[in-house]
C-alpha positions in Angstrom: -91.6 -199.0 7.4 -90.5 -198.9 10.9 -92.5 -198.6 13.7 -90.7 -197.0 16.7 -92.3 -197.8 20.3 -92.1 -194.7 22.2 -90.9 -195.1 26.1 -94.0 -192.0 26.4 -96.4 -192.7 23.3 -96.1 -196.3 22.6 -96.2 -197.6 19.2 -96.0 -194.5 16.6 -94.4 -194.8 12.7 -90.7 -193.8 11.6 -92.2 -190.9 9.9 -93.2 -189.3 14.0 -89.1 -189.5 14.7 -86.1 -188.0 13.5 -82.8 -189.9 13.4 -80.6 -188.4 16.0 -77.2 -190.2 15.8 -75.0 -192.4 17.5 -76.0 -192.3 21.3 -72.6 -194.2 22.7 -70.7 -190.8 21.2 -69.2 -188.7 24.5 -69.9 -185.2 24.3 -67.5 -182.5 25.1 -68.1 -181.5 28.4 -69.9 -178.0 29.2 -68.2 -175.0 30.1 -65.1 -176.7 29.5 -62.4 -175.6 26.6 -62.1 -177.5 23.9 -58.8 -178.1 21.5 -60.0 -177.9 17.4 -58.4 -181.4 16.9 -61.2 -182.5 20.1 -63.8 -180.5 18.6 -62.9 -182.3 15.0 -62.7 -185.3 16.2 -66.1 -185.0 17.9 -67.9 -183.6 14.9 -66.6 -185.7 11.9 -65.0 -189.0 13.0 -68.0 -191.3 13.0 -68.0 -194.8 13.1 -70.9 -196.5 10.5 -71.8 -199.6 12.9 -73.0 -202.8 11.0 -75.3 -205.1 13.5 -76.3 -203.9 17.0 -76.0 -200.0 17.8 -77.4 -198.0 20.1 -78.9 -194.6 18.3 -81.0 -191.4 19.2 -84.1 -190.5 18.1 -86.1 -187.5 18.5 -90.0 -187.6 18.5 -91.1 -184.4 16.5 -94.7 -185.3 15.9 -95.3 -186.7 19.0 -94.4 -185.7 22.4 -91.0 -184.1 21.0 -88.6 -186.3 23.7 -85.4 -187.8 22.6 -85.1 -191.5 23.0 -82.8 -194.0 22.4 -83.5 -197.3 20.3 -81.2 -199.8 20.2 -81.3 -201.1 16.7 -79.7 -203.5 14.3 -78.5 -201.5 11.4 -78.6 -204.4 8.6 -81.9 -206.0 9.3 -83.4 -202.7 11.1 -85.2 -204.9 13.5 -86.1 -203.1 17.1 -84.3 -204.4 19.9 -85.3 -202.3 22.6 -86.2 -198.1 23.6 -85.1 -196.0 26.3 -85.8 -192.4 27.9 -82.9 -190.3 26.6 -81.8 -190.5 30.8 -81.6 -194.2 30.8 -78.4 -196.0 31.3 -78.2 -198.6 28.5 -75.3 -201.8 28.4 -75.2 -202.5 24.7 
């Protein structure tokens, strides 16, 4: 089991947080139009990182922030969290 140090809660288990994604993806800006092929390409073309990655989790038994963990995705060890606002340099 994981356990997840929360940049508001501290230390809480995996089972508090909901995996949230890749947090280096760009979002299509607000307000702004969007092609389909944009919109596709935003939706479904995911890479599946091996090693270092920086992800988003979302603490829905806790204090219900996002945050983002930066994580190695074969050994699942915990580098590092952030607030959800934090700038992070992978």
């Amino acid at each position: 089991m994981l356990y997840i140090k929360c940049p508001y809660c501290g230390y809480r288990s995996q089972n508090e947080f909901a995996y949230g994604g890749d947090a280096t993806i760009k979002r299509p800006e607000l307000n702004k139009e969007v092609t389909d092929k944009e919109w596709d390409n935003f939706v479904y073309l995911r890479k599946s990182p091996r090693g270092k990655h920086l992800e988003l989790w979302h603490h829905v038994s806790g204090c219900r922030q996002w945050i983002k963990v930066l994580r190695d995705t074969n050994t699942h060890e915990i580098f590092n969290t952030y607030k959800s606002e934090d700038k992070v340099e992978t």
